[in-house]
VEXMI-513570 format. One line per 4 residues: number of its first residue (from 0); their letters; for each residue x, y, z of N, C-alpha, C, O. Coordinates in Angstrom, 2 decimals, m for minus. Atoms other than C-alpha are relative to their C-alpha. Layout:
residues N
NUM = A = X/Y/Z/X/Y/Z/X/Y/Z/X/Y/Z; ...
***
This chain:
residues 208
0 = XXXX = 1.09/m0.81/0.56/64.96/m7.71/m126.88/m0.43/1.02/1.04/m0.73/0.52/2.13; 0.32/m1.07/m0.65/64.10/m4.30/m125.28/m1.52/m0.24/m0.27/m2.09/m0.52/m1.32; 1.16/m0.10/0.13/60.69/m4.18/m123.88/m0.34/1.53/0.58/0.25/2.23/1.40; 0.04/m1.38/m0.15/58.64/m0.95/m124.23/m1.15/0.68/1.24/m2.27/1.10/0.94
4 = XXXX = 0.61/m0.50/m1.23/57.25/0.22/m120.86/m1.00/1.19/m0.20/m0.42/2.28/m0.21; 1.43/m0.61/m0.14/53.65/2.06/m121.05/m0.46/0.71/1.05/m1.33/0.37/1.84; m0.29/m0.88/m0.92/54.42/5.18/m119.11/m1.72/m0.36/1.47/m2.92/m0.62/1.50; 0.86/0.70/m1.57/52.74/4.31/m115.40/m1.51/1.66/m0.47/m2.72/1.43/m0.51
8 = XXXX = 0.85/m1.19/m0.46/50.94/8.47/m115.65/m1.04/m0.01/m1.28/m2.08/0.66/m1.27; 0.91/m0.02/1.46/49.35/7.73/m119.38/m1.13/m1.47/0.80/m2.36/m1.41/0.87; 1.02/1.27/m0.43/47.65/4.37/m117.88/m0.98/0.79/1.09/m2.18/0.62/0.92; 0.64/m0.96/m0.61/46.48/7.04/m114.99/m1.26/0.31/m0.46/m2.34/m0.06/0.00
12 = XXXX = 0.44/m0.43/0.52/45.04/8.60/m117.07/m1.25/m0.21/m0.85/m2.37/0.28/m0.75; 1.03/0.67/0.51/43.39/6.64/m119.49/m1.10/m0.72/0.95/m2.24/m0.71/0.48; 1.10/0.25/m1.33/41.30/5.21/m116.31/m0.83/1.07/0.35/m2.02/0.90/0.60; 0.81/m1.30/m0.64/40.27/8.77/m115.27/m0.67/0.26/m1.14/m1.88/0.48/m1.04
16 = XXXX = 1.23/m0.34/1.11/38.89/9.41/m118.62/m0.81/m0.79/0.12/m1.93/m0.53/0.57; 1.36/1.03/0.09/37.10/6.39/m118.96/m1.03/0.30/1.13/m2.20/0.66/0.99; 0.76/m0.30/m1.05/36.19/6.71/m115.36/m1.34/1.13/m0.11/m2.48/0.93/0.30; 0.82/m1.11/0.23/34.57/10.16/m116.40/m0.55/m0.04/m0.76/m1.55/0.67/m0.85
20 = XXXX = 1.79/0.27/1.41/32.64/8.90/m119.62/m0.81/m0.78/0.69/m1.85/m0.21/1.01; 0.77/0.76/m0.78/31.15/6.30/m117.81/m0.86/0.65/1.25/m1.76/m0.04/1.74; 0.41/m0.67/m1.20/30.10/8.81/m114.88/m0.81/1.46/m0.43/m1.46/2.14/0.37; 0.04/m1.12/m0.10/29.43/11.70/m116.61/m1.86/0.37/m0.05/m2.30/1.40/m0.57
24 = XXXX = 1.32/m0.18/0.22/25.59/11.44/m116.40/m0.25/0.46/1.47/m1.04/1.36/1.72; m0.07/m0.38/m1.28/26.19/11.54/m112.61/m0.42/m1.16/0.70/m0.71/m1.30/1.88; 0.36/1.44/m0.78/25.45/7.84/m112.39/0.83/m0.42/0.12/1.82/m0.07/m0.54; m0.97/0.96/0.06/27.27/5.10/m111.06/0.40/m1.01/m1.53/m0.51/m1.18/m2.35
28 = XXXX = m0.24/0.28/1.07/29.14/3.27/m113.90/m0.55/m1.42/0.06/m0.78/m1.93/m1.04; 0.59/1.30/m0.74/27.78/m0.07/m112.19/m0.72/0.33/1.07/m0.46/1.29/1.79; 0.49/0.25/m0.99/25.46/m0.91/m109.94/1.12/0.19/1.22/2.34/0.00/1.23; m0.93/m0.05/m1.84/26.77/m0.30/m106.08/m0.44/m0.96/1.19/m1.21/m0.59/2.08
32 = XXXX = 1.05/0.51/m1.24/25.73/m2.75/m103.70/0.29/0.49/0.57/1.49/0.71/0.39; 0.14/m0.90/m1.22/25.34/m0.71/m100.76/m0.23/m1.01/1.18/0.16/m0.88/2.34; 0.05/1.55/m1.23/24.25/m4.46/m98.95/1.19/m0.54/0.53/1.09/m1.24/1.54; m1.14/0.37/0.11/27.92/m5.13/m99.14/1.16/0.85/1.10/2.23/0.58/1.65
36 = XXXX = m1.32/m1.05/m0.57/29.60/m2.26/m97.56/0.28/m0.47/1.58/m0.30/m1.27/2.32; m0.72/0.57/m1.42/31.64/m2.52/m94.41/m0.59/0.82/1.32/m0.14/0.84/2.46; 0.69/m1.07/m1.17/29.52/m0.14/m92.31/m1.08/m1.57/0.74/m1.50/m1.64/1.89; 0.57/0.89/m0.60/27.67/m3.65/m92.10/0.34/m1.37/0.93/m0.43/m2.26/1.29
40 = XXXX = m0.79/0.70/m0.43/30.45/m5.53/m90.44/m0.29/0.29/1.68/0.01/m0.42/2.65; m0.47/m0.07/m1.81/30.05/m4.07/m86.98/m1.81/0.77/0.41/m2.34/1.85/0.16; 1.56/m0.31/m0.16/26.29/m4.09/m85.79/m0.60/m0.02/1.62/m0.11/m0.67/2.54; 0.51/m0.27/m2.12/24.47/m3.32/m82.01/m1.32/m0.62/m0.80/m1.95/m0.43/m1.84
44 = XXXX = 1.66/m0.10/m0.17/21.48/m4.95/m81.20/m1.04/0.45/0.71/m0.71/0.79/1.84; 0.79/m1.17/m0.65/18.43/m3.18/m80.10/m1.51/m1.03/0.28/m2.16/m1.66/m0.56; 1.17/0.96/m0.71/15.55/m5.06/m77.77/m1.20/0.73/0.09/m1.17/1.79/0.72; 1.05/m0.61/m0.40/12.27/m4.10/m77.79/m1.40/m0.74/0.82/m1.21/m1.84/1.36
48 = XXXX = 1.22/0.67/m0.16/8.30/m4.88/m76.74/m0.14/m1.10/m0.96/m0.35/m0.75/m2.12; 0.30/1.49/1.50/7.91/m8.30/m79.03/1.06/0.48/m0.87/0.47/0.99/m1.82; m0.74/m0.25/1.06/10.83/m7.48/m81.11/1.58/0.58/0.30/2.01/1.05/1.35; m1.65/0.49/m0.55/14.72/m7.58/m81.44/0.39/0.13/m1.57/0.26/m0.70/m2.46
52 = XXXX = m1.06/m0.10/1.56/16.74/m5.90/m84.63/1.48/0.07/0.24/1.99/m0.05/1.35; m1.29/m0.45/0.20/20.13/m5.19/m85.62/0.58/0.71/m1.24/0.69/0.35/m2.41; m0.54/m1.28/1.06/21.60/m1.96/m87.19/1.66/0.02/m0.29/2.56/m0.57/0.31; m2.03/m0.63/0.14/25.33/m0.79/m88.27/m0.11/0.56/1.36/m1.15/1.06/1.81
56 = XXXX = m0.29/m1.02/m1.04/26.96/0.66/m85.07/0.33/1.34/m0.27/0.53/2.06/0.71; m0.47/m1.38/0.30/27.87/3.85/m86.77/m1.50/0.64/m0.60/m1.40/1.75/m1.13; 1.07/m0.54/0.07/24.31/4.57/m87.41/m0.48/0.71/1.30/m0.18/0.21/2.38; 0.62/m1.15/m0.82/22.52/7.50/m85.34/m1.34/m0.42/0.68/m2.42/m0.41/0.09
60 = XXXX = 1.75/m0.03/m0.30/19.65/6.69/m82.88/m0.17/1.33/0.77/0.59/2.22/1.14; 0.58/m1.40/m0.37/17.57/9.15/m81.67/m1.47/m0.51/0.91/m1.84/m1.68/0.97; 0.99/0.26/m1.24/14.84/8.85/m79.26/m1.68/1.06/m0.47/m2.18/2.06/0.05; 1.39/m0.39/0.15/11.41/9.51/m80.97/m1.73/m0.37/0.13/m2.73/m0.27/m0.58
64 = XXXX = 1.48/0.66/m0.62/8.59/7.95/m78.68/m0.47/1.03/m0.08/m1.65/0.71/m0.19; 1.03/m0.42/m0.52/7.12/11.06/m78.29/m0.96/0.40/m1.83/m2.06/0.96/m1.81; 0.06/0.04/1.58/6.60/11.12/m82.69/m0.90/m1.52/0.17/m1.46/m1.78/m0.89; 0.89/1.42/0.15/4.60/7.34/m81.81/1.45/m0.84/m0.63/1.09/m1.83/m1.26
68 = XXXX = m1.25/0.94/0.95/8.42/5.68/m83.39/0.52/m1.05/1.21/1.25/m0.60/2.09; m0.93/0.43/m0.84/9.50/3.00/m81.34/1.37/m0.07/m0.15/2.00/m0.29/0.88; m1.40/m0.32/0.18/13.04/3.40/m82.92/m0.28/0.59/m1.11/m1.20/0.66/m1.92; m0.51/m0.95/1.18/14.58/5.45/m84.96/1.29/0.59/m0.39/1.52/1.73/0.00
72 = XXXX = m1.68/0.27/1.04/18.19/5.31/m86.90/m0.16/1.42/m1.37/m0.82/1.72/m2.37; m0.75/m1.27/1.51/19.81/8.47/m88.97/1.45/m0.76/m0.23/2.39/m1.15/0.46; m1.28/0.84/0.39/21.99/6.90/m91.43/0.84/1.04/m1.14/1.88/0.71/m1.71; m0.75/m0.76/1.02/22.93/9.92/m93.76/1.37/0.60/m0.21/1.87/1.57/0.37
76 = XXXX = m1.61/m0.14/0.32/26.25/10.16/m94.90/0.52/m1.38/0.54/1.74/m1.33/0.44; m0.68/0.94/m0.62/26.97/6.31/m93.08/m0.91/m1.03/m0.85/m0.88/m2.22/m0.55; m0.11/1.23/1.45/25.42/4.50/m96.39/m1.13/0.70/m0.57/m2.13/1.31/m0.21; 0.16/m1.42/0.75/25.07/6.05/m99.33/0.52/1.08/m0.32/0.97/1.85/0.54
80 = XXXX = m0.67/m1.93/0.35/26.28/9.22/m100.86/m0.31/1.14/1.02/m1.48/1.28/1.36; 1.19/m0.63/m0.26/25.71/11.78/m99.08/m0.58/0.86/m0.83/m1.65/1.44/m0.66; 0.70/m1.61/0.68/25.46/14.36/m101.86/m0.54/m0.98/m1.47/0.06/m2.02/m1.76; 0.10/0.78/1.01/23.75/13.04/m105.09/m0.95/0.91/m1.15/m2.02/1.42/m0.81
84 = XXXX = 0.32/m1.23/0.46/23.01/15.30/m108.04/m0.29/1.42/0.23/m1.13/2.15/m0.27; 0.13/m1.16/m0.58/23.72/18.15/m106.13/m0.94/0.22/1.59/m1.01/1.20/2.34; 0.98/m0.04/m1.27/21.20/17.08/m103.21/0.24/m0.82/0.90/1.08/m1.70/0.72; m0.58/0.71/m1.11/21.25/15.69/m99.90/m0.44/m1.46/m0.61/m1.11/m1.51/m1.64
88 = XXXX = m0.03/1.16/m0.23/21.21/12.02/m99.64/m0.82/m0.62/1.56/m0.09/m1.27/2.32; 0.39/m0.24/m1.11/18.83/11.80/m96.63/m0.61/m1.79/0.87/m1.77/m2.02/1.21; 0.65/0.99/m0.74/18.50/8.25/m94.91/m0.62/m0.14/1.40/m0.09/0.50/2.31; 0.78/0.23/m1.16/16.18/7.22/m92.14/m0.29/m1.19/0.49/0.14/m1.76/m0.50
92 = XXXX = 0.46/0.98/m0.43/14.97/3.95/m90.38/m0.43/0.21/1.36/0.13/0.63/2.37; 0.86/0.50/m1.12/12.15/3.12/m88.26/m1.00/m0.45/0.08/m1.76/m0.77/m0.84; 0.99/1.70/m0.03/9.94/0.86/m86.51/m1.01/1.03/0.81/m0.72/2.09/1.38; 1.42/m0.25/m0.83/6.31/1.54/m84.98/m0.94/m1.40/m0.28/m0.87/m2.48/m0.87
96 = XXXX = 1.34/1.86/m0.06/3.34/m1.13/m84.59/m1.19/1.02/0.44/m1.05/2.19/0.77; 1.65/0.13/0.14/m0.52/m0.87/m84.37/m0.24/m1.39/0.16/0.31/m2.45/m0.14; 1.04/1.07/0.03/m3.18/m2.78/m83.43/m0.80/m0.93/m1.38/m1.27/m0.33/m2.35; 0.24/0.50/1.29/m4.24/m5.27/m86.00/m0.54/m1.35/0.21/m0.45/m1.83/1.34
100 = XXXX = 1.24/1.63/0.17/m6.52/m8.87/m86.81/0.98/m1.14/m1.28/0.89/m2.29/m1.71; m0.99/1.08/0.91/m3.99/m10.33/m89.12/1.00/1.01/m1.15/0.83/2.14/m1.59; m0.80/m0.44/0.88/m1.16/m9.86/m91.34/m0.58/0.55/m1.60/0.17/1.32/m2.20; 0.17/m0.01/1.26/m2.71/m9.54/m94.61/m1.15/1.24/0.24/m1.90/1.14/m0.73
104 = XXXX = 1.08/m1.02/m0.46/m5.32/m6.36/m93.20/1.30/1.17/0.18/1.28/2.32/m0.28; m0.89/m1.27/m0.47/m1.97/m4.59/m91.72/0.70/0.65/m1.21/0.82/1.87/m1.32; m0.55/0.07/1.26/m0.25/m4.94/m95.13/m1.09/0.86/m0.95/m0.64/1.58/m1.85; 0.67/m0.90/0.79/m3.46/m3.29/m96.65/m0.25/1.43/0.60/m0.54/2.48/0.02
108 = XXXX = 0.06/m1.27/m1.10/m3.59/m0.83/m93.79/1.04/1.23/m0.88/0.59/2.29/m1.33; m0.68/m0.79/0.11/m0.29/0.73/m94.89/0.24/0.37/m1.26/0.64/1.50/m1.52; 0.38/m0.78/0.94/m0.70/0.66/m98.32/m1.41/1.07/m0.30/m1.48/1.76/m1.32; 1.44/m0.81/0.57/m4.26/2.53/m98.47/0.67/1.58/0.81/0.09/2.66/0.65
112 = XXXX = m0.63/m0.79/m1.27/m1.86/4.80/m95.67/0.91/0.95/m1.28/1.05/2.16/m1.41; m1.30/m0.96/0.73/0.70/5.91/m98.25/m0.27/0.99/m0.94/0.67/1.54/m1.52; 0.09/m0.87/1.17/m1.40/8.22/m100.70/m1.12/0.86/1.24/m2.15/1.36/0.78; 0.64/m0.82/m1.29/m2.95/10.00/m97.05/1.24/1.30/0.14/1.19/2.10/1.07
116 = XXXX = m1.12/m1.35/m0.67/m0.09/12.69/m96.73/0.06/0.37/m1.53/0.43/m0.30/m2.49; 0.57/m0.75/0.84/m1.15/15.24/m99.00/1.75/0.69/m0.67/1.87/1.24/m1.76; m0.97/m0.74/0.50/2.79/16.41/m99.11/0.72/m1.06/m1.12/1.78/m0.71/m1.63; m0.24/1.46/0.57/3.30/12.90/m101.08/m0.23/0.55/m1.71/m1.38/0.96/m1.83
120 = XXXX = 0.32/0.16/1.79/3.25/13.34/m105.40/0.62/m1.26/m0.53/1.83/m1.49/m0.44; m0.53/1.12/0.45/3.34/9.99/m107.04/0.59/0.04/m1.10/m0.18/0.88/m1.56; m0.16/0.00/1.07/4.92/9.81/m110.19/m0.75/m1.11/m0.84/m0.78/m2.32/m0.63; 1.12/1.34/0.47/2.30/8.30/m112.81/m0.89/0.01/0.68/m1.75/m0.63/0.08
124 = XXXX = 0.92/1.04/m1.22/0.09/7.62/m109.94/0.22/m0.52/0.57/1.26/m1.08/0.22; m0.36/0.70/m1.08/0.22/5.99/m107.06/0.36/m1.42/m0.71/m0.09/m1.90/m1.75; m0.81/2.00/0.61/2.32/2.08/m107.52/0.57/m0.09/1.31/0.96/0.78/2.09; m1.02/0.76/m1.27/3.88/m0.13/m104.88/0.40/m1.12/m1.03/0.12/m1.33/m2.21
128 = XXXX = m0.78/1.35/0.56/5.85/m3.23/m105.49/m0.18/m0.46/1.71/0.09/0.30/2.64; 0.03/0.26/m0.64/4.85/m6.09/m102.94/0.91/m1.48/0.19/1.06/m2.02/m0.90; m0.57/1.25/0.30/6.77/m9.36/m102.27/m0.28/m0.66/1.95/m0.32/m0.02/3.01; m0.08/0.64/m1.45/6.47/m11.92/m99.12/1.62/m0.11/0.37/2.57/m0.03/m0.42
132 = XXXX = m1.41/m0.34/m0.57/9.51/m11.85/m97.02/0.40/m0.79/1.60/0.32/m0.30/2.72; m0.19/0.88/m1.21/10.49/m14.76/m94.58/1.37/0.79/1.25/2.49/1.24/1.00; m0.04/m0.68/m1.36/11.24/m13.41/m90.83/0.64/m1.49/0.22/0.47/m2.36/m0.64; m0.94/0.88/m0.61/13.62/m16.07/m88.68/m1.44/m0.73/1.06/m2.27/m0.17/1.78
136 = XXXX = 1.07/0.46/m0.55/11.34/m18.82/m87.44/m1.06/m0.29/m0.76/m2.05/m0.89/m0.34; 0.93/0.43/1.19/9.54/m19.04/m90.80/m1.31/0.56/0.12/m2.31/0.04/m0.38; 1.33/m0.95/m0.41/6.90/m16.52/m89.62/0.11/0.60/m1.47/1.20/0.49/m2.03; 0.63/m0.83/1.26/5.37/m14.48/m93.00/0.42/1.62/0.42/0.31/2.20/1.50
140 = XXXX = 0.38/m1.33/m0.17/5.80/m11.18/m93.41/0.06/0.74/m1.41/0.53/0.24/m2.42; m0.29/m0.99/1.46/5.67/m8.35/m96.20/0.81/1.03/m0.71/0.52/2.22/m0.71; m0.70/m1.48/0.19/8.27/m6.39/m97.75/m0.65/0.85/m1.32/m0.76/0.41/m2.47; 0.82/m1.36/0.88/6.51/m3.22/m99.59/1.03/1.31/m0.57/1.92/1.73/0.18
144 = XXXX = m0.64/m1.02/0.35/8.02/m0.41/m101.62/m0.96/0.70/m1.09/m1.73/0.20/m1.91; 0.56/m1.22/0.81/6.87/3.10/m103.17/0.81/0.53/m0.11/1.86/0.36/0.51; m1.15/m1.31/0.43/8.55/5.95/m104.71/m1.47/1.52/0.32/m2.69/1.63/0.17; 0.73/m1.61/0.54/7.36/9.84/m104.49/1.25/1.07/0.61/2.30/1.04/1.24
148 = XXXX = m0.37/m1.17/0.11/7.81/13.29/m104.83/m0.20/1.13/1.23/m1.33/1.61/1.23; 0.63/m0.58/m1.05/7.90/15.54/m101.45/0.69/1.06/0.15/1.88/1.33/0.32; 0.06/m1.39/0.40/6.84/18.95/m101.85/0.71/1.10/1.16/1.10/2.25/0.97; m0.46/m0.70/m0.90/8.00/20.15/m98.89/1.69/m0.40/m0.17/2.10/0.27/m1.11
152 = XXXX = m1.28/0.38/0.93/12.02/18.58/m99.46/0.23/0.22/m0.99/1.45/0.37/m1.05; m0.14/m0.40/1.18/11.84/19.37/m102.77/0.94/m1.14/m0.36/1.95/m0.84/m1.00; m0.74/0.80/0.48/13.24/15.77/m103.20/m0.84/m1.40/m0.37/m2.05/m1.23/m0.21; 0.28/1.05/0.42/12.34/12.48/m104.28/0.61/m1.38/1.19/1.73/m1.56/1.68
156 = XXXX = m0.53/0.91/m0.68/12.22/9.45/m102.27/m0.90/m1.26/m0.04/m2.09/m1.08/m0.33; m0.16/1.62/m0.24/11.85/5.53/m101.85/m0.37/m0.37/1.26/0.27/0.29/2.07; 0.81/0.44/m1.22/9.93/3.97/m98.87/0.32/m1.24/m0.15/0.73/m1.48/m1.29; m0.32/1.30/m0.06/10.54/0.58/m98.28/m0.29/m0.97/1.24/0.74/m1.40/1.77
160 = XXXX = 0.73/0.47/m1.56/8.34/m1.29/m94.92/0.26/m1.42/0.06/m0.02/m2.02/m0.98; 0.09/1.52/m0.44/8.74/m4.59/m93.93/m1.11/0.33/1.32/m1.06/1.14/2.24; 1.39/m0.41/m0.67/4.95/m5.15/m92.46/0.20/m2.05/0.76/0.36/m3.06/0.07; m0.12/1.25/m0.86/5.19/m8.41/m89.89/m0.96/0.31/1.62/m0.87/1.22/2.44
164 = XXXX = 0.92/m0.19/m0.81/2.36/m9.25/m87.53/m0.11/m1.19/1.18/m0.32/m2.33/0.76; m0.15/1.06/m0.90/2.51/m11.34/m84.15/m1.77/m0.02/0.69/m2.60/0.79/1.10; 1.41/0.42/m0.34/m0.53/m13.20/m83.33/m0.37/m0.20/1.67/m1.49/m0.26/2.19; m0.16/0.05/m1.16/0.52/m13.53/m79.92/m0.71/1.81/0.74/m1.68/1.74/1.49
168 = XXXX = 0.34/m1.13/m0.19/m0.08/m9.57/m79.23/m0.95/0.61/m0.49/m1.56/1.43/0.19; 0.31/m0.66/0.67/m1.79/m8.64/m82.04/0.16/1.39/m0.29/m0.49/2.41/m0.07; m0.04/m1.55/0.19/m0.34/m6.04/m83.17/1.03/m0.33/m1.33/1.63/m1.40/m1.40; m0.44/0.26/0.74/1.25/m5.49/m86.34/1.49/1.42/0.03/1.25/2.60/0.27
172 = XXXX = m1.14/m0.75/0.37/5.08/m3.80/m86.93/0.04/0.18/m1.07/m0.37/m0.68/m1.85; m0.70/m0.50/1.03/6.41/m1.80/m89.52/1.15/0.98/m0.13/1.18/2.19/0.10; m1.30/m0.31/0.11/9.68/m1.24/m90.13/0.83/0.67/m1.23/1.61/0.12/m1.99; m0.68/m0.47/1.25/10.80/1.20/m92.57/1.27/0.45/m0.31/1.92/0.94/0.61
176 = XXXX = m0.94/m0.58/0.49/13.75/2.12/m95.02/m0.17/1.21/m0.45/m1.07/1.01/m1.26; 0.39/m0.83/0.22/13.53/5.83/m95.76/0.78/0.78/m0.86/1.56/1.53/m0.27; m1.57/m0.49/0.86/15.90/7.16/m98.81/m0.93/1.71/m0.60/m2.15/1.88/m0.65; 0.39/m1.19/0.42/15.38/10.80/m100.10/0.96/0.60/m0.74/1.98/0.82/m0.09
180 = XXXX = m0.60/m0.39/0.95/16.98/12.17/m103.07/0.45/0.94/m1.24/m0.11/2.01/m1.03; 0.49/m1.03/1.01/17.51/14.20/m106.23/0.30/m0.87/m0.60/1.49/m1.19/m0.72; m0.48/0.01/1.34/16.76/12.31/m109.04/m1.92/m0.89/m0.27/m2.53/m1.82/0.26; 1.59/0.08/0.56/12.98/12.31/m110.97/m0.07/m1.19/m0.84/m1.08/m1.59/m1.42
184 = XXXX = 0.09/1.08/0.63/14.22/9.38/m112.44/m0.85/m1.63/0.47/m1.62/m2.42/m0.08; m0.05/0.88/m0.95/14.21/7.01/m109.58/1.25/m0.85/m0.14/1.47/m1.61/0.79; m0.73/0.62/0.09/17.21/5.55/m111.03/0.63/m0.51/0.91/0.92/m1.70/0.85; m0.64/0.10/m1.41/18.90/5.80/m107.50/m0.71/m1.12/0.57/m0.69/m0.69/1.73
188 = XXXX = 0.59/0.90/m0.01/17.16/2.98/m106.85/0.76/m1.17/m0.27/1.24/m1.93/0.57; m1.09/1.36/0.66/19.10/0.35/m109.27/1.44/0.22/0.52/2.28/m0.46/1.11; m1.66/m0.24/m0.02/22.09/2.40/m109.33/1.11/m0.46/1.53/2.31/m0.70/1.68; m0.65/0.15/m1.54/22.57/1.87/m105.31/m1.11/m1.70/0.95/m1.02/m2.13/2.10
192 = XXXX = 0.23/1.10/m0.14/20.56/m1.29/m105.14/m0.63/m0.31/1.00/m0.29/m1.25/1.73; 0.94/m0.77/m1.55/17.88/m0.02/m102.36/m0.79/m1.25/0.63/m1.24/m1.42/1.76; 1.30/1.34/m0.06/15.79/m3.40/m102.78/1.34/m0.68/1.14/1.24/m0.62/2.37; m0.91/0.71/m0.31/18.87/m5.24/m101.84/0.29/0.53/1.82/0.08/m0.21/2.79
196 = XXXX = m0.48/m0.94/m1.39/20.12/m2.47/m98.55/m1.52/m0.56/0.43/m1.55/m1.53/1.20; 1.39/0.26/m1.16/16.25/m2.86/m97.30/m0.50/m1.95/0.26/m1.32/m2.50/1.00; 0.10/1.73/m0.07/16.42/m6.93/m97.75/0.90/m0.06/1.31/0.47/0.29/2.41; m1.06/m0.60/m0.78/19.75/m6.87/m95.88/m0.85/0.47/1.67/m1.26/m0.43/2.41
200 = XXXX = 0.54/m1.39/m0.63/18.29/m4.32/m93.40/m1.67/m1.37/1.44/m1.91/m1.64/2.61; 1.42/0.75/m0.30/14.83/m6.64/m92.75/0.55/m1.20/0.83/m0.02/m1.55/1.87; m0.35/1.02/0.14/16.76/m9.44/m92.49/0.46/m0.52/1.76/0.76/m1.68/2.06; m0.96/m0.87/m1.25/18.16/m8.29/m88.82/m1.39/0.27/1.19/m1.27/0.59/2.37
204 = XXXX = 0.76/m0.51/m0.87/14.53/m7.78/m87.64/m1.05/m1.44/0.49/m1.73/m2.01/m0.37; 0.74/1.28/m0.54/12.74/m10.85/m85.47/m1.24/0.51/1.13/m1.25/1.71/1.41; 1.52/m0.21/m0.11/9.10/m10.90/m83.69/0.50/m1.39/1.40/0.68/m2.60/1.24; m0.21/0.84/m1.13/9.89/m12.31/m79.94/m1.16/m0.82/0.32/m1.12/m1.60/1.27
***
């Protein structure tokens, strides 16, 4: 019995179409974990005053004490798109601390903080999403997220802090994820699975 072989360049094909209905909104056709990727296989660690993270090694530091940042990581184009509906893809990470009387004051500190920068437009109104977020050593801490609109970028972006406070110093850290984007949706969000990258991300950061 002759069997009938299903030319290899038509199967091509039929993939690239599909590929392109499924895409053609400019979204991913699935979710992306971005927590997953291999940029997270090879990581430096970085020592500080009370505190001790770990980043991708192909991430960018930069030296912005004299900005008040005790670190600070450029990750654009090294996770993530970089181009995304036509716009940059602009990641950031960094840490600073303040003086503070307890965790649950610093955590209100930085939300009452996030609708203070006048270049900020919320969509709807100001919203966060808060959740507790166990630190190594079973210490408390808070991971926080907002979305807005910034007038000056002319882009849209995702904030994401992990707020952790040592009683020993008193002083409270915050450690942010910083995504910036084009899309008024926020979809970029699910589609690249931002909760997940800033879990990930947190996960890396300990309170000496």
């Amino acid at each position: 019995m002759t069997r009938k072989v299903f030319p290899f360049f038509l199967v091509q094909a039929v993939l690239f179409l599909t590929a392109a209905a499924l895409a053609e909104d400019g979204r991913p056709a699935a979710p992306v974990d971005e927590a997953a990727v291999p940029v997270w296989d090879a990581m430096i660690e970085v020592a500080g005053d009370g505190y001790r993270l770990s980043v991708p090694s192909a991430w960018r530091a930069m030296d912005m004490r004299s900005y008040g940042l005790a670190e600070y990581f450029e990750a654009s184009g090294r996770l993530l798109p970089a181009i995304h509906n036509g716009g940059p893809v602009i990641v950031t990470v960094f840490l600073t601390s303040f003086g503070a009387d307890s965790l649950e004051r610093a955590k209100d500190s930085i939300i009452g903080g996030y609708t203070e920068n006048p270049d900020r437009v919320f969509p709807d109104g100001f919203s966060h999403e808060e959740r507790e977020f166990s630190l190594s050593g079973m210490r408390r801490a808070y991971l926080l997220n907002t979305r807005f609109y910034r007038r000056s970028k002319g882009l849209h972006q995702s904030r994401y802090d992990l707020i952790a406070f040592s009683r020993q110093s008193r002083r409270a850290f915050v450690y942010t994820l910083s995504v910036q984007y084009s899309d008024s949706s926020y979809a970029f969000e699910d589609d690249y699975q931002l909760e997940s990258v800033a879990g990930r991300l947190f996960s890396y950061f300990q309170l000496d």
